[in-house]
C-alpha positions as CSV (number, residue, x, y, z in Angstrom):
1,X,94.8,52.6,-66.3
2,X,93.6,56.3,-66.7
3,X,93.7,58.0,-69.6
4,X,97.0,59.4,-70.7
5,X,97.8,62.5,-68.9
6,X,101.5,64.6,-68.4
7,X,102.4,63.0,-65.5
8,X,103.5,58.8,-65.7
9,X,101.1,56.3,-65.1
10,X,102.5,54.8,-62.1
11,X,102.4,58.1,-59.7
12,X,99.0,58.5,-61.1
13,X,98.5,54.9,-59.6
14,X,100.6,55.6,-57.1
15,X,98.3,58.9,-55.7
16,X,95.0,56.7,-56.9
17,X,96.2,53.9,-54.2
18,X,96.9,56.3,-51.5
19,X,93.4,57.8,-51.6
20,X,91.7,54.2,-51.7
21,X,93.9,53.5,-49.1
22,X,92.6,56.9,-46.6
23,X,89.2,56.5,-47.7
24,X,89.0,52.5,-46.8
25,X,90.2,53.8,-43.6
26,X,87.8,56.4,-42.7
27,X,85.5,54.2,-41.3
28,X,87.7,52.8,-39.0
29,X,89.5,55.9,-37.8
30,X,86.0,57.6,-36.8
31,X,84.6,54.6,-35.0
32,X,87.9,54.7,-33.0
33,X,87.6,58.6,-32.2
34,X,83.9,57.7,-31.3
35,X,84.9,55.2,-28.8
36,X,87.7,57.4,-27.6
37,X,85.4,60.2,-26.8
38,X,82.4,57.5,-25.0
39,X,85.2,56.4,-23.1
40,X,86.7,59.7,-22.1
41,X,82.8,60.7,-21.0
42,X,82.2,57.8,-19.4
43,X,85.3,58.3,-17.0
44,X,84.3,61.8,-16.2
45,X,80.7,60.7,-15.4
46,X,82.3,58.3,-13.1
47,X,84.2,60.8,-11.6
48,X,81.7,63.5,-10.9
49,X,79.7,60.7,-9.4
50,X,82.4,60.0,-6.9
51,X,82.7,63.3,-6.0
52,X,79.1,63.6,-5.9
53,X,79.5,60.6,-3.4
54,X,82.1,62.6,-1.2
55,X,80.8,65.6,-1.1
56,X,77.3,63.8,0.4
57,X,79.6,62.0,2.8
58,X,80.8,65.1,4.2
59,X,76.9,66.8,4.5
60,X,75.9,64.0,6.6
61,X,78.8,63.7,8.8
62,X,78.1,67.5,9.4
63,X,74.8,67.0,9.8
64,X,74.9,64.1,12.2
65,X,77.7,66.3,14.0
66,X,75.2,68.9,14.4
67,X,72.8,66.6,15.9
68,X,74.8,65.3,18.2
69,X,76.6,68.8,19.5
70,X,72.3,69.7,19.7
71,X,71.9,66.2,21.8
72,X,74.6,67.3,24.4
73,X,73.8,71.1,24.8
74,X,70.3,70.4,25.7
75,X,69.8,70.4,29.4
76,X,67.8,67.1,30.2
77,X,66.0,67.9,33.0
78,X,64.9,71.1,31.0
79,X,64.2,69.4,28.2
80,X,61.5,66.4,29.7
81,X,60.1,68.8,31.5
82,X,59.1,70.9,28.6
83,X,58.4,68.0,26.4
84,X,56.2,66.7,28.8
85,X,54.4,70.1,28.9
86,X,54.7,70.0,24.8
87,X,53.1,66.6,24.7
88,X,50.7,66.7,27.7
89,X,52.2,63.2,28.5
90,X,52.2,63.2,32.1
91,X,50.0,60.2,33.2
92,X,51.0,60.4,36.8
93,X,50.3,63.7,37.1
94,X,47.1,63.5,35.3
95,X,45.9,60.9,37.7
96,X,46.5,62.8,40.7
97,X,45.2,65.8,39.8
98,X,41.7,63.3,38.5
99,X,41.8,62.0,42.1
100,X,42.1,65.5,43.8
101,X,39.6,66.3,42.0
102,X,37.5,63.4,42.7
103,X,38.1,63.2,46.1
104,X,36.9,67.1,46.4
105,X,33.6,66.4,44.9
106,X,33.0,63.3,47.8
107,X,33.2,66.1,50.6
């Protein structure tokens, strides 16, 4: 019992019981608000990695898209023709031109 005061004992007990009750419950009330916001971050991280995941979806379909248009718009006799010239991989060429050569020096 506090000391004596204006105001009646019990709703100075009553008021003393209410702020033990608030401040017992602190604790809990916080912890809840912490997991409330880890939850709520957690969801958005999950959702900017999805969109993450889209949005690299759509770069390599493009990309791929892009390779392929490239594929078809080449020419191919052009193009083994000049990679052959790029490479220097003509064998069969190469040999002949050994042989002509070859042959020239036996006459």
């Amino acid at each position: 019992m506090a000391f004596p005061t204006s105001v009646n004992d019990q709703i100075t007990d009553a008021v003393t019981q209410s702020n033990v009750k608030v401040v017992g419950e602190a604790p809990a009330m916080a912890l809840g608000s912490i997991y409330q916001s880890m939850a709520h971050s957690t969801g958005i991280l999950f959702q900017n990695a999805v969109a993450a995941q889209q949005q690299q979806n759509t770069l390599t379909q493009a990309a791929t898209n892009q390779g392929v248009m490239q594929i078809y718009s080449v020419d191919t006799t052009a193009a083994a023709g000049a990679s052959e010239k790029v490479a220097q991989t003509g064998v069969a060429d190469n040999l002949t031109s050994l042989l002509t050569v070859l042959s020239a020096f036996r006459q």
